[in-house]
C-alpha positions as CSV (number, residue, x, y, z in Angstrom):
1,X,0.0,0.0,0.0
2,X,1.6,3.2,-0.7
3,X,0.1,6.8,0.0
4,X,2.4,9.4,-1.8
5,X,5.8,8.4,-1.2
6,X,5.4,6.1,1.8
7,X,5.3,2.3,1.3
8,X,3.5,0.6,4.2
9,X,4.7,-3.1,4.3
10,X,2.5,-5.8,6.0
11,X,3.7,-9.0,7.7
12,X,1.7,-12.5,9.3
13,X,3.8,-13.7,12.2
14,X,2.5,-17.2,13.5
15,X,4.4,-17.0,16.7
16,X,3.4,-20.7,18.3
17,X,6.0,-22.7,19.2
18,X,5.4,-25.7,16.9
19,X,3.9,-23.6,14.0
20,X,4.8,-24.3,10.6
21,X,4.5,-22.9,6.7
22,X,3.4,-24.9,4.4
23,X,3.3,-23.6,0.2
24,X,2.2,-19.6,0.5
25,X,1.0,-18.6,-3.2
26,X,-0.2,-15.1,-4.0
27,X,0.8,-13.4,-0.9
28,X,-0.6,-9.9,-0.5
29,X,1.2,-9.0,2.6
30,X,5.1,-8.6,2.1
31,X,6.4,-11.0,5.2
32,X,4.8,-14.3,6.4
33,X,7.2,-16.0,9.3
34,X,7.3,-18.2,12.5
35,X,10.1,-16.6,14.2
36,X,10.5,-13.3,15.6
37,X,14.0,-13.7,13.3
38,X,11.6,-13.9,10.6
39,X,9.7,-10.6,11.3
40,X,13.6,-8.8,12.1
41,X,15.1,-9.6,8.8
42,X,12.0,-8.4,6.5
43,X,12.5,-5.3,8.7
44,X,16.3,-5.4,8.0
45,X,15.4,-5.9,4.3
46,X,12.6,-3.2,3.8
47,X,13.5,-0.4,6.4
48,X,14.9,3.0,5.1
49,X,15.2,6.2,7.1
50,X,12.6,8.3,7.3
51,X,13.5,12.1,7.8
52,X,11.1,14.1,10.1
53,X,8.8,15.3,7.6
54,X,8.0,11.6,6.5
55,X,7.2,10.3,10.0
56,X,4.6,13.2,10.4
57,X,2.9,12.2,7.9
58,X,3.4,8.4,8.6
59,X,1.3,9.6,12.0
60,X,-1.0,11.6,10.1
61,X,-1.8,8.4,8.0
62,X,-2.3,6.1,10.9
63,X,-4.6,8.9,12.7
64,X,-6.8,9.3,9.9
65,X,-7.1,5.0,9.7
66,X,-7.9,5.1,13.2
67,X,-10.4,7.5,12.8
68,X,-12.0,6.1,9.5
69,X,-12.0,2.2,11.8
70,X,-13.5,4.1,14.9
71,X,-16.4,5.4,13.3
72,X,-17.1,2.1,11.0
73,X,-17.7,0.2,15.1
């Protein structure tokens, strides 16, 4: 999902103990893992820096969703 310039990544983290993948096809979310390693290295591979200007408006993005969910309830 990207809203001007800001990519917004996704991730699915089964985090049991025992869990397991089996064949993931078509994934629309950019990480799927059972291991907080897992979640760490697509962080590692799709982090960049973000200068102040960018994180306001990362916050201003995740206001306005909160918002938009808040009224749906």
């Amino acid at each position: 999902m990207t809203s001007g310039d800001i990519s917004v990544r996704t991730a699915v983290m089964i985090m049991h103990e025992q869990a397991v993948l089996g064949r993931c096809e078509n994934l629309t979310v950019s990480a799927v893992g059972t291991h907080p390693a897992h979640l760490l290295e697509a962080i590692e591979r799709y982090a960049y820096p973000l200068d102040p200007q960018k994180c306001q408006e990362i916050v201003a993005l995740v206001r306005r969703d909160h918002k938009f969910h808040s009224r749906r309830r």
